[in-house]
C-alpha positions as CSV (number, residue, x, y, z in Angstrom):
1,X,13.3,-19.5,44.0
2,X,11.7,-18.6,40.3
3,X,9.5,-20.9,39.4
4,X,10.0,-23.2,35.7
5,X,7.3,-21.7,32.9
6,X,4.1,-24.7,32.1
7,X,4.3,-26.1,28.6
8,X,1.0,-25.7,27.1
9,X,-0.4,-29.0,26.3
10,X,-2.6,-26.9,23.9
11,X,-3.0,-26.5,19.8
12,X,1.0,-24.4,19.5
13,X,-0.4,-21.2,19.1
14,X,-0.9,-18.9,15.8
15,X,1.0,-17.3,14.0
16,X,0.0,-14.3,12.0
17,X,0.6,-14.8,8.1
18,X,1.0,-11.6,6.6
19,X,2.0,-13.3,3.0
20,X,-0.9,-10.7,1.2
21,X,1.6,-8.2,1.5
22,X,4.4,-10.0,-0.3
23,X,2.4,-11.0,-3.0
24,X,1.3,-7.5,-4.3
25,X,2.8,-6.3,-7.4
26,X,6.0,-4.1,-7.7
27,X,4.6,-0.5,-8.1
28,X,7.9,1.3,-10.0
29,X,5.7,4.7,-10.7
30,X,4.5,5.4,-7.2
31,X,8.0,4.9,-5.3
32,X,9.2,8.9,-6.0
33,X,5.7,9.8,-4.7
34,X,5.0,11.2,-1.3
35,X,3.3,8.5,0.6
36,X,-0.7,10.5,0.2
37,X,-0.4,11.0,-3.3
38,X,0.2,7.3,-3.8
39,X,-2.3,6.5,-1.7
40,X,-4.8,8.6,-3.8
41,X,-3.4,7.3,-6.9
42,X,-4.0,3.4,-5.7
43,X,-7.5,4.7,-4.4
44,X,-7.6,6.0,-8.0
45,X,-7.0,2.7,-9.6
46,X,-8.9,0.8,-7.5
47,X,-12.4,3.2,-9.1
48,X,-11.2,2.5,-12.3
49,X,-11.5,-1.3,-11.7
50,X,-14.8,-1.1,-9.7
51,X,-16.4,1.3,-11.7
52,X,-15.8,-0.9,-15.4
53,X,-18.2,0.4,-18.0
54,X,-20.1,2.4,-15.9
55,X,-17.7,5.7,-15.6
56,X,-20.0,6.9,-19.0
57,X,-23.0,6.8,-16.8
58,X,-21.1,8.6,-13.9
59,X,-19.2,10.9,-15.6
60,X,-19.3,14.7,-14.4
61,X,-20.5,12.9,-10.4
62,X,-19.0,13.4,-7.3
63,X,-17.6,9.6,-6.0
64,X,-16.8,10.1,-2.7
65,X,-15.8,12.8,0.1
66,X,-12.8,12.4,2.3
67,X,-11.6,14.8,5.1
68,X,-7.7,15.3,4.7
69,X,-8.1,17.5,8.3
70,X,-10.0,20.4,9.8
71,X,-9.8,22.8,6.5
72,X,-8.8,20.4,3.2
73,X,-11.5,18.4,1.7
74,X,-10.9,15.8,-0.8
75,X,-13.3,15.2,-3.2
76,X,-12.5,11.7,-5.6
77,X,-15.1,12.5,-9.0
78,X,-15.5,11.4,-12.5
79,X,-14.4,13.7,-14.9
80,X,-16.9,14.9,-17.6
81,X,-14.1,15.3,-20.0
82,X,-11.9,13.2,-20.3
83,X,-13.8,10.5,-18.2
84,X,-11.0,9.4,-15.8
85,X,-11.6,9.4,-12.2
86,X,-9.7,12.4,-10.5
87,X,-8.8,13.9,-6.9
88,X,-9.4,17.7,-6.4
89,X,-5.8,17.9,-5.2
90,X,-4.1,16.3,-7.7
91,X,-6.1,17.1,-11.0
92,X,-8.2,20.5,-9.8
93,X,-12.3,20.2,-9.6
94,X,-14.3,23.0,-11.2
95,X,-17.7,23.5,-12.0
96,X,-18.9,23.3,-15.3
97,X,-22.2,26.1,-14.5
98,X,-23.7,26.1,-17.4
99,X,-23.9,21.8,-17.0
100,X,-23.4,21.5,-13.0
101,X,-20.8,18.7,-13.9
102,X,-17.2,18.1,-12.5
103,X,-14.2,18.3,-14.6
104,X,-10.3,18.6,-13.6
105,X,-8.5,21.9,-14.2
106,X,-7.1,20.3,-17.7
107,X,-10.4,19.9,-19.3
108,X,-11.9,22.9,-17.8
109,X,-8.9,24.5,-19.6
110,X,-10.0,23.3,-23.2
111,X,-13.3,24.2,-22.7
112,X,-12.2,27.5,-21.5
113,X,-14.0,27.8,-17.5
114,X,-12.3,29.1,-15.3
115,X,-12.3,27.4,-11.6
116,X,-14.7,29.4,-9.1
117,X,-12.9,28.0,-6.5
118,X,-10.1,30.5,-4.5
């Protein structure tokens, strides 16, 4: 014969309250993205935020190094140029050599470098 379950006489036990997710934002401009690049581009954002007034005193540096796997390396830097924080794979990195500071492919362009890297 089964025996009946015990009632616990206990606190009723938690539950999990996941209401942080329904209270972020609507984000219209990352839902045609692939699910990485919006993740780069909310990385991205959240940089901008952190950094404040200080991107002028970081500008051309690395920020931060990220393995995407065993051969792709992303690098997240501030641009020299145009001072926006950038991804290697969505804006291009290259080298200013006569300055040793990062810019994205588009201000590399104006300044006329080319990108070193194959």
């Amino acid at each position: 014969m089964a025996r009946a379950r015990k009632k616990s006489v206990g606190r009723p036990a938690k539950r999990k309250n996941h209401s942080f997710m329904d209270d972020a934002p609507p984000e219209d401009q990352d839902e045609g993205l692939p699910s990485d690049e919006a993740g780069r581009l909310k990385i991205k954002k959240n940089y901008e935020e952190l950094l404040g007034i200080r991107v002028e005193k970081l500008k051309g540096r690395v920020l931060n190094r990220e393995k995407i796997n065993k051969s792709i390396d992303g690098i997240y830097f501030v641009c020299a140029g145009c001072k926006k924080v950038c991804h290697n794979l969505d804006e291009g990195l290259v080298e200013d050599p006569q300055t040793q500071l990062n810019l994205c492919s588009a201000c590399a362009k104006e300044k006329g470098i080319r990108s070193t890297a194959a």
